[in-house]
N, C-alpha and C positions, 0 to 999 in steps of 0.2 A: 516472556516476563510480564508482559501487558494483561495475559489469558489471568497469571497468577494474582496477578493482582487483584483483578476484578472476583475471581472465584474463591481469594480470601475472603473477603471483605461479606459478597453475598452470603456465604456458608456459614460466617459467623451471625449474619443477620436472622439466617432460617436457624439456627442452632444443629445445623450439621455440616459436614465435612462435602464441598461441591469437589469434585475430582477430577483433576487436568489431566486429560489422556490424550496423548501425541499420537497422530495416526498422518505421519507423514507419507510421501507417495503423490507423483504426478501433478507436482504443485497444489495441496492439499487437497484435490480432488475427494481420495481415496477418502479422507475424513468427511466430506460433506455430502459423497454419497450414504456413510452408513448413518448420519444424523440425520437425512432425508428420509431415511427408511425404519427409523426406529418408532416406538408406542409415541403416539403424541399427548403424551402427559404432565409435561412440563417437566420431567426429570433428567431427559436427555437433552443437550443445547448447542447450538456449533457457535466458538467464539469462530467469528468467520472476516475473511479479508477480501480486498477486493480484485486480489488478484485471480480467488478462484468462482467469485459472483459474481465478478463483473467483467471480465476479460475469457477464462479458460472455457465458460460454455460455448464461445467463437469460435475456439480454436482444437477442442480434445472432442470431437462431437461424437465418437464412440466412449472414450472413458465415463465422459461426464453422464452420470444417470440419474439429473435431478434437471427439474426447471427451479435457476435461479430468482425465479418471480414468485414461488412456488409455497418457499418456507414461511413463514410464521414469523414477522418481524415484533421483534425485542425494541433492543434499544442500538441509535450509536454510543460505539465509548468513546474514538480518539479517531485523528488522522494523522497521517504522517507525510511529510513531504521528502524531497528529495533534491539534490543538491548535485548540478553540472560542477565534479571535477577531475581534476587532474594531479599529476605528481608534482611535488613542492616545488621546483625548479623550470615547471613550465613557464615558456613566455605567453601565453595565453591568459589575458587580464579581461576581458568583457567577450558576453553572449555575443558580438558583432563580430571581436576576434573567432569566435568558434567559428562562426558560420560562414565567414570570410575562407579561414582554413578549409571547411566541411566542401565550398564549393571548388576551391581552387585543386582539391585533391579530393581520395575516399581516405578518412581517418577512418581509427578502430575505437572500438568502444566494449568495454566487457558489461555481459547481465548475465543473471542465473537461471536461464532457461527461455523458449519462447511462449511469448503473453505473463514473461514476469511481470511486473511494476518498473524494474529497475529496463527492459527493454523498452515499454511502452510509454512511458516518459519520455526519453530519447525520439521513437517516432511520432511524439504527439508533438517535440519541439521541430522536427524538422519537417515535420504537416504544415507547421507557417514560417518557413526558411526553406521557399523553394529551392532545388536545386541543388541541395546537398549530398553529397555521398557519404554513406556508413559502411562499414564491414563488421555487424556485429561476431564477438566474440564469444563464448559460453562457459560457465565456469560456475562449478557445484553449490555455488552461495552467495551469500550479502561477500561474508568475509574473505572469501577467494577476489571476488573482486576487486572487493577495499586493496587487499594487496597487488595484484596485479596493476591498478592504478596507482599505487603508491611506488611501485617498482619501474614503471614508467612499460611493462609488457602489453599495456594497451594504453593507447593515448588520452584517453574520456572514459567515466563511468557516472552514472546516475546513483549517486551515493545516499542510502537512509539517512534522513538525521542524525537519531542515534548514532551511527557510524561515526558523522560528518562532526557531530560534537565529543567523540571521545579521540577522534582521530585530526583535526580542523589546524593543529600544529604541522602534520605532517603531508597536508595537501596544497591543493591549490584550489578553492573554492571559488569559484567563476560566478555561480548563478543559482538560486534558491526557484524549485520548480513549484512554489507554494503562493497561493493569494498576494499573503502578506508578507514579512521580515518574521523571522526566527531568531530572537536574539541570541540563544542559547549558541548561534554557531557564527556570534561575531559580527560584523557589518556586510554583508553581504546580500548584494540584490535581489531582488528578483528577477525572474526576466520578463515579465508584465512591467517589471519598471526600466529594460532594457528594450523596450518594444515588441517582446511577444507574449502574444496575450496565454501563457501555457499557465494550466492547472493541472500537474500529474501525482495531485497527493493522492495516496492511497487511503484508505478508512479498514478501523477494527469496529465489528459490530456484532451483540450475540441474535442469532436467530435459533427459532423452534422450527423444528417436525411441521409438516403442513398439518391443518385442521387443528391446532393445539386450543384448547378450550380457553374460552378470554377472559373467563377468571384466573386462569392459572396463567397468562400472558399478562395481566393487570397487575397480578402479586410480583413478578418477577421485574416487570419495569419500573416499579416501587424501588426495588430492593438496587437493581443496575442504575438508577435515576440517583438515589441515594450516594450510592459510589461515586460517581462522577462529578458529582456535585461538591464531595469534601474537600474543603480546600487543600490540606493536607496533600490529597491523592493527587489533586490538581496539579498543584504546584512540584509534584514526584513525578509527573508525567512532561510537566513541561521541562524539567533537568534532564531528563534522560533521552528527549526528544521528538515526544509527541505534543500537539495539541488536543485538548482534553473535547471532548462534545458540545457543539452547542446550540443542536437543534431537539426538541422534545422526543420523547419515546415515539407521542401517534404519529411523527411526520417521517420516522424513521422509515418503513415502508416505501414511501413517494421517492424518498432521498436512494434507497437501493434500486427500485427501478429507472429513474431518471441515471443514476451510475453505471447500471447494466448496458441500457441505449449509449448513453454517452461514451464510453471505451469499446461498444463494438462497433462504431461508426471508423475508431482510430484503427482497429480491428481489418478492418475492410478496404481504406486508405491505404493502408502498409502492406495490403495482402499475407500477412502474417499466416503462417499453416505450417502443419505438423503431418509426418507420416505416420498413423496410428496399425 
């Protein structure tokens, strides 16, 4: 929804049609290898996340056939955070209660694969809550999840905003893994205001093809800076569950490789690995 958004908006600016093409596979890998390897002309673009530019080169070290450091930084658009919960009728009311359960027993917690968002959240909260046991679970999506937690088949889930705000009746929202409060999903804390210092939002950002010429990098952060900027779109984003960008195009670069380090450091802590 996010990609569409943005590739409206641009397409009307250039006065042509920008084209959303899904090339799902191996937690978007498979898309960011073929925008790695296309003309670098500004015409090909990866709307890209941080699941598979900041976490999946850790962890898929045959699939992945780009260096994340590598492409042609755009712009950020949005971040998204993520939300400790659980099913409507848990007793489980503060990040303290989690972690009190997490050490006295192993809880279960569903995400959508290893080195998703929705897993490394989870081990980036229990990187500072020594001592807790997980048994993570795995399950084909955001939305298999959502249900799985909502049905109570796994105890815990690291829930998208968006989810957390169309679903936020039907849960138990414990703990917001973002900086700040999210109003959009109610009164609900942080756990920086719970006492762990955790940040496991995710970012969407467009990047170009390595070597992409910086005039046609300058036109395009115009056009994506534009977008982000309207209030309009802003205020569409912040409903639906995102926070909108609010750092410049030129810093955007510093801001993915500092993300890249920072999630493979969590990467490395969890020992997280994949048989490829």
């Amino acid at each position: 929804m996010l990609a569409r958004i943005v590739a409206s908006h641009i397409g009307n600016a250039l006065g042509q049609p920008l084209i959303v093409e899904n090339r799902p596979g191996v937690n978007g890998i498979l898309g960011a290898n073929h925008v790695y390897g296309a003309p670098a002309n500004g015409t090909t673009l990866l709307f890209a996340a941080a699941d598979f530019i900041s976490v999946s080169p850790h962890i898929y070290k045959k699939a992945v056939k780009y260096d994340p450091n590598g492409f042609t930084p755009v712009a950020l658009v949005a971040r998204m955070g993520f939300v400790l919960a659980s099913k409507e009728s848990s007793g489980t009311k503060s990040a303290a209660e989690f972690v009190a359960q997490a050490r006295s027993k192993e809880i279960t917690y569903g995400h959508w694969g290893p080195g998703s968002m929705s897993q490394m959240g989870m081990e980036l909260l229990r990187s500072k809550a020594e001592g807790t046991k997980a048994l993570p679970i795995p399950y084909a999506g955001a939305a298999p999840v959502l249900a799985a937690v909502m049905a109570g088949d796994v105890e815990y889930g690291f829930v998208p905003t968006p989810l957390a705000v169309a679903s936020k009746s039907k849960l138990k929202l414990i703990a917001l893994g973002s900086p700040e409060r999210f109003p959009a999903i109610g009164d609900v804390p942080t756990l920086k205001e719970q006492g762990y210092g955790v940040d496991s939002d995710t970012w969407f950002g467009v990047l170009a093809p390595p070597n992409t010429p910086q005039a046609a990098i300058e036109v395009l952060q115009a056009h994506v800076n534009k977008v982000i900027q309207d209030p309009a779109v802003r205020a569409r984003m912040a409903e639906i569950g995102y926070t909108p960008s609010n750092i410049e195009p030129r810093d955007f670069g510093t801001f993915v490789r500092a993300e890249n380090a920072r999630w493979g450091a969590v990467v490395k802590a969890a020992n997280i690995q994949v048989e490829e």
